[in-house]
Structures are given as structure tokens and as C-alpha cells.
C-alpha positions in Angstrom: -144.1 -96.4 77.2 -144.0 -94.6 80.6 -141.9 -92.2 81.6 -140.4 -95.0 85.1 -140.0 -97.6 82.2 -138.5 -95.0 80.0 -136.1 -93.8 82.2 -134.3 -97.1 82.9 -131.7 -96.2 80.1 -130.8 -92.9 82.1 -129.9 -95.4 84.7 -127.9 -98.2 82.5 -125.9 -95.2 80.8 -124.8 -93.6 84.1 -122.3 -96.7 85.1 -120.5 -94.4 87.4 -124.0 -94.3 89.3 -123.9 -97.7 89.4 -120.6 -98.0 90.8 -120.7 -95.9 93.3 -124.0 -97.6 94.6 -122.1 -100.7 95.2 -118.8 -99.1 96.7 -120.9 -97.0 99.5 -123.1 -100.0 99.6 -119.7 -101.8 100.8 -119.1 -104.2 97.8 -115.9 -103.1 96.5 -114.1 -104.2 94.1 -111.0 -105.5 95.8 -111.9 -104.7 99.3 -112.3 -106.7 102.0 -116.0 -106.3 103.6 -115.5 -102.7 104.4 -119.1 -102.3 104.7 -120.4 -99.5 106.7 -122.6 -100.0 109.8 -126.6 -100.4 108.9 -127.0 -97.1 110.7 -124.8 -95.3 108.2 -125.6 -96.1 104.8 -123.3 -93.3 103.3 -125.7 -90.6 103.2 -123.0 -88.3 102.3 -120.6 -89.8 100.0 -119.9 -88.6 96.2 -118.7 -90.3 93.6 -114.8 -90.3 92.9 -113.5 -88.3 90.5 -112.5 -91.4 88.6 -115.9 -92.5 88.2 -117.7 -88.5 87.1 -118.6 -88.8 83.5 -121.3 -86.6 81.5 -125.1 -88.5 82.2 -126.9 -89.3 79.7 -130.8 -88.5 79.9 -134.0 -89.5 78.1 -131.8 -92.3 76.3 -134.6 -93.8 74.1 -135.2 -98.0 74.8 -133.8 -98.7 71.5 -130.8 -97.5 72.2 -130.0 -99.3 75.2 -131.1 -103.1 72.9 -128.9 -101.8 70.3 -125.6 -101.3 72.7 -122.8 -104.3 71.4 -122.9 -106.7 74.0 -119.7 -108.9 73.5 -120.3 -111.0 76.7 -123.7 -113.0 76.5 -123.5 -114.6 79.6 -123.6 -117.9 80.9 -127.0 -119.2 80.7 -127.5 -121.1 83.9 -131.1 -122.4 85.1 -132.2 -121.8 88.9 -135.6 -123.9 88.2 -137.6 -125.8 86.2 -139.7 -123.9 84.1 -138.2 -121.9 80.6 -137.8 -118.5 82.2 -136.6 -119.7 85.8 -132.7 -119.0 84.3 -130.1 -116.7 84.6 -126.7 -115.2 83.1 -123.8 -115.1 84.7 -121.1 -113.0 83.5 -117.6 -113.1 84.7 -114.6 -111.0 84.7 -111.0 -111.5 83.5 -109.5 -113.6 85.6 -107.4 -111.7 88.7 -104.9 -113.2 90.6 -105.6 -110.5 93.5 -108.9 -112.0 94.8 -112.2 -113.4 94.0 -114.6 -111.1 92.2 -118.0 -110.0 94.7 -121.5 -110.5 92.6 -123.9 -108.8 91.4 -127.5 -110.4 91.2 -129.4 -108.2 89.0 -133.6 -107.9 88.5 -134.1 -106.0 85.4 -137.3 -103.9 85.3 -140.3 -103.7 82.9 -143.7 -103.2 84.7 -143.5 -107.0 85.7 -144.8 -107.4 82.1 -143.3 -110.2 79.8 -142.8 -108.1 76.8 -139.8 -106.6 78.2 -137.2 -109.5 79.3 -133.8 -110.0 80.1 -132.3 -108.1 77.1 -132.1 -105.0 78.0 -130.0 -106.0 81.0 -126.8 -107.2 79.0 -125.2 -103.7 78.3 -125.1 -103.3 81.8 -124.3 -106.9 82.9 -121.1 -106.2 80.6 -120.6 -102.8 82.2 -120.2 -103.8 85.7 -118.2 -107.1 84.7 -115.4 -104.9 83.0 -115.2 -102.8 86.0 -114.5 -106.1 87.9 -117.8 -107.5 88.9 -119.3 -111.1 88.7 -122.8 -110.8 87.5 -126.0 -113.1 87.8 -128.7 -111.5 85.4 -132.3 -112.6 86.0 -135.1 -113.8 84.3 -138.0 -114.9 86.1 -142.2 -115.5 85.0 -143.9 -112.2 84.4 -147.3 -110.7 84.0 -148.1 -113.0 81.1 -146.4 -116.1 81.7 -147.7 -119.1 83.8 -146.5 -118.9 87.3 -145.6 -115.3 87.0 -147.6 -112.0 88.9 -147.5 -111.7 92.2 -146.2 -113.8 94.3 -144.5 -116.0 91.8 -142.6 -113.4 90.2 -140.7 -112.4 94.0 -140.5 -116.5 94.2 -138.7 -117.0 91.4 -136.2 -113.8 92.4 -135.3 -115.8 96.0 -134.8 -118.8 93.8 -132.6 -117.6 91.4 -130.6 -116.1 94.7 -130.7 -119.2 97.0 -129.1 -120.8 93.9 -126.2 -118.2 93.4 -125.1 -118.6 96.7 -125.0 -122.1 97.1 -123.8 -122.6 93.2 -121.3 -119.8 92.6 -118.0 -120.8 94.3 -117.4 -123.1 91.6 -117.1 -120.3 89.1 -114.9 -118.8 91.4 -117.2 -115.9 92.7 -116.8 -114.6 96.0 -120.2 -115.6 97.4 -119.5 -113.5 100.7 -119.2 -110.1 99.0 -123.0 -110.1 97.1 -125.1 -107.1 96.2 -128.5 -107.3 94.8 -129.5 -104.3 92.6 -132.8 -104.1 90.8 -134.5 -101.7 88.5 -138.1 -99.9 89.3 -140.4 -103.1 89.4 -137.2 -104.9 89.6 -136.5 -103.1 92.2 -139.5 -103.9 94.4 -138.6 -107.5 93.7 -135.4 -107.1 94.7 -135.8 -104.8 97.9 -138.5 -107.6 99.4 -136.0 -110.4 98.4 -133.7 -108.5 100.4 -135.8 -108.2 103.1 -136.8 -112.1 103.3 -133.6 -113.3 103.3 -132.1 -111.0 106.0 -135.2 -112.3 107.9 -134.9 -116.2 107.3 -130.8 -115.4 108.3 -132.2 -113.7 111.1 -134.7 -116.4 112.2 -132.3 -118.9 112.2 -130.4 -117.4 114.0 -127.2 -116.3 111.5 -126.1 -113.4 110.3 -127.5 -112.1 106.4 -123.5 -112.7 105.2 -123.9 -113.6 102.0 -126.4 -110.3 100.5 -124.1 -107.6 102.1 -126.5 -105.0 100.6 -129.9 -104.5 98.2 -130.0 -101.2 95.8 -133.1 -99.9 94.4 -132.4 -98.1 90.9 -135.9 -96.1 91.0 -137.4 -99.0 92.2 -141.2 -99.2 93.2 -141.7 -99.4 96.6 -145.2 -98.1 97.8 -147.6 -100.6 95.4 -151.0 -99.1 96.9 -149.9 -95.3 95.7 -148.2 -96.4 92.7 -151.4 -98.6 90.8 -153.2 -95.1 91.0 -151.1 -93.7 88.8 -153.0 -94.0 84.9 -149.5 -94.6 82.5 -148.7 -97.9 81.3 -146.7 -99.4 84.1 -149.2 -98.1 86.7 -151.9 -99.5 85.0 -150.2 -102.8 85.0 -149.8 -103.3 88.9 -153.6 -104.6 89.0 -152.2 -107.1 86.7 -149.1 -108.2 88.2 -151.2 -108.4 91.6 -154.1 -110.2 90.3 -156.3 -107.2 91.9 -156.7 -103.7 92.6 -155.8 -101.8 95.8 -159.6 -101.7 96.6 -159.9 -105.2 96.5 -157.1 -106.4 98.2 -155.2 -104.0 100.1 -153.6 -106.3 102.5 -152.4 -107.6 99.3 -150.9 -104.6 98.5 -149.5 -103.9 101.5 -147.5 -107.2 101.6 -146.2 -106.3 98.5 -145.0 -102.9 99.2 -141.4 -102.6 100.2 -142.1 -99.4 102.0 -144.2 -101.3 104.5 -141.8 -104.2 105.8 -138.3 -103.9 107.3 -135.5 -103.3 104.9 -132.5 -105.5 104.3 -130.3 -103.8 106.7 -128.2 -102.5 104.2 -130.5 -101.0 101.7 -129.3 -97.6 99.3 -132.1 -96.2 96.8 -131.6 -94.2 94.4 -134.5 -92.3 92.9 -135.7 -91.8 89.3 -136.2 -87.9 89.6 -139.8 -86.4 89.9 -142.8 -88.6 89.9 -145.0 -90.7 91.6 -142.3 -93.8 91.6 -139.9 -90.8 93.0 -142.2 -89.9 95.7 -143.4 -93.0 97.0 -139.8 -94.3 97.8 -139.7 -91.7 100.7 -142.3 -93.4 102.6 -141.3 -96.5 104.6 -137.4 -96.5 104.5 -135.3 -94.7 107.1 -132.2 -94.9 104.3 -131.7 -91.6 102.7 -132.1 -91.1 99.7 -129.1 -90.5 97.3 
């Protein structure tokens, strides 16, 4: 396994990472839209004492399938086909106000050996600190309909259908972050950018996605598929060519080369090549 792929349980056992993302991201728990302007995406914020806890580090995969998940999820489908489905995850009922959401993309080098699974500790995580969460599952490198760009269709789809869906749950459908991990992450960070940009065509403001985080996610594809472990190898395949043979191709996919949801907080994975390449394209600082 790689070492990008095998350091997404260093990021689902540091929940007070997590949290913080979304509070300096402006999706609080309780608060009211206090977002901060797209100019100042809390480049110098810490996390609260409340929220410091030992990290864990080099957590092997196993562990993080093995974590007891009491909450499943509510298995809702956004689409047709078998995958095109999600689980939504509520917390206890408060009488203060409606809990924001969540839309997670989990990770795992587009590929469809690694599905929604290894997303539940977390989804369970963030909904016992307060959070609604919609867990994805979309067509991968394997499936029909997955690769690009079916994979980053099915994302927008899965979204479109939170916000116009969700109410009914009770989910505060004006107070939405979407987080994603590594190649989750690039599928996240480009639905983030499409849908600011359709709001923006249309004149309306991108209300409903306050902010997108990337949790080491992959945002220059060209630099990244020349990397030889197992995930790097794979973008050819999730792309349906290499960077020599369709670079435009790559470019269109790489986060780093459009314009970011206005809101947009990364946090890298450490040294690397998936560390490196998220400091290209992105006037955010990196946390």
C-alpha cells in the first residue's frame, strides 16, 4: 500500500484535526455562519485546548476497519446505479439548533477495492461531536461509470442531492462543509470549485458549501501519476491515460490549476510528493 493511502488513518485518529478544520473553516457547531472572509482563511489559528490530544501516527488500515462503529448510517441513494449511495449519520437530537453537515469523499487511489468502509469511524466521530454527516460512495477505477470524469460526477450528484434532500432530516443545509481525503480530496476540492462557479454563474451566492477541506488531498494530477507507488501508478487508470497523452486532461483534473472554492483549507499529509504538490495552485496556506 502506499505510504498517501497509508497515512489516511493518521488523519481519521486525529479528530481534533478534524475539528478544528471545520471550526476555522467557519462550520461550527452551534454558531451562526461566523465564517471568516475568503481572504482570511485562518492561517494562524490553533486548535483549542479542548480539542489537543496525543496523534496517533502510522495507524496500520486494519486498524481503522476494525474501530466499533455503533452508527451505520442511513443508507440513502443519490442515483441510479449500486454505488451512486450514501450514509447519512445524525446526531442526538438538540433542541439549541439544527446540526451543519458534513459531506465526506473517502479516499483510496480512486480504486474500487477500497470503499466506503473505512469512512464510518470517522462519520461516527464527527456526529458525536455534533455533526450531520453524508458519507459517499461513488463508481471507482473498476466499476462501470467510474474514472475520470464519472467519479467527480457522481461526487456533485451525491451533493446536489444533500442540499435539496436534507431539511427533512432536519440538517441545517446552509451550514455545509465538504471534506475529502487524498484522491477524495481532489474530488472534493473540484466539486467545490464547480459549484461555487454554477452559484456564481447564476448569479447567487455558493450559500449552501460554506467551505471545502482537503485532508492530504491530491491536487496537482500531472506531478503526482509520476510518482511509481501504488496510488501513483493508478492515476493513468483513474484518467483513462497518461500525462503524455492527455495533458489537457490532466490539467482539467488538477485542482491546483482552476479557481478554488472560495473557502478552501488544506491540510497536508507531511513529506512527499502528494505534500509538495498541494503548494502549487492555491493561494490558501497551508495548515
Amino acid at each position: 500500500m502506499s505510504a498517501e493511502f497509508s497515512s489516511l488513518p493518521h488523519c481519521f485518529s486525529k479528530k481534533n484535526t478534524v475539528l478544528w478544520l471545520l471550526r476555522i473553516a467557519g462550520v461550527g457547531l452551534l454558531s451562526a455562519c461566523a465564517a471568516l472572509p475568503p481572504a482570511q482563511l485562518a492561517t494562524d489559528a490553533k486548535p483549542s485546548a479542548a480539542l489537543s490530544v496525543t496523534p496517533l501516527y502510522n495507524v496500520s488500515f486494519n486498524s481503522v476497519l476494525a474501530l466499533p462503529v455503533k452508527n451505520q448510517g442511513m443508507k440513502l441513494a443519490y442515483g441510479k446505479a449500486a454505488l451512486q449511495f450514501g450514509l447519512l449519520s445524525l446526531p442526538e437530537a438538540s433542541a439549541d439548533a439544527k446540526p451543519p453537515l458534513v459531506i465526506f469523499v473517502h479516499g483510496g487511489c480512486w480504486l474500487n477495492a477500497y470503499d466506503i468502509g473505512h469512512s464510518k469511524a470517522l462519520s461516527q466521530a464527527l456526529t458525536e461531536a455534533g455533526y450531520a454527516v453524508w458519507s459517499l460512495e461513488y463508481r471507482r477505477v473498476g466499476d462501470e461509470g467510474g474514472g475520470w470524469p464519472g467519479s467527480l460526477n457522481d461526487i456533485v450528484q451525491g451533493i446536489d442531492y444533500a442540499q435539496a434532500q436534507f431539511e427533512q432530516y432536519g440538517v441545517d443545509v446552509n451550514r455545509i462543509a465538504l471534506m475529502g481525503h487524498s484522491a477524495g480530496g481532489q474530488l472534493a476540492l473540484l466539486a467545490g470549485e464547480k459549484l461555487a462557479g454554477e452559484k456564481l454563474a447564476a448569479g447567487k451566492k455558493a450559500q449552501q458549501v460554506q467551505a471545502v477541506i482537503g485532508l492530504a488531498a491530491i491536487t496537482d494530477m500531472a506531478s503526482y501519476s509520476l510518482g511509481t507507488n501504488s496510488c501513483q501508478t493508478a492515476t493513468a487508470k483513474f484518467m483513462g491515460a497518461t500525462v503524455q497523452q492527455a495533458p489537457e486532461l490532466y490539467q482539467q483534473a488538477s485542482p491546483s490549476q482552476g479557481k478554488a472554492h472560495p473557502k478552501t483549507v488544506l491540510r497536508a499529509a507531511g513529506a512527499g510528493r502528494a505534500g509538495q504538490a498541494m503548494e502549487s495552485g492555491f493561494n490558501t496556506k497551508l495548515e
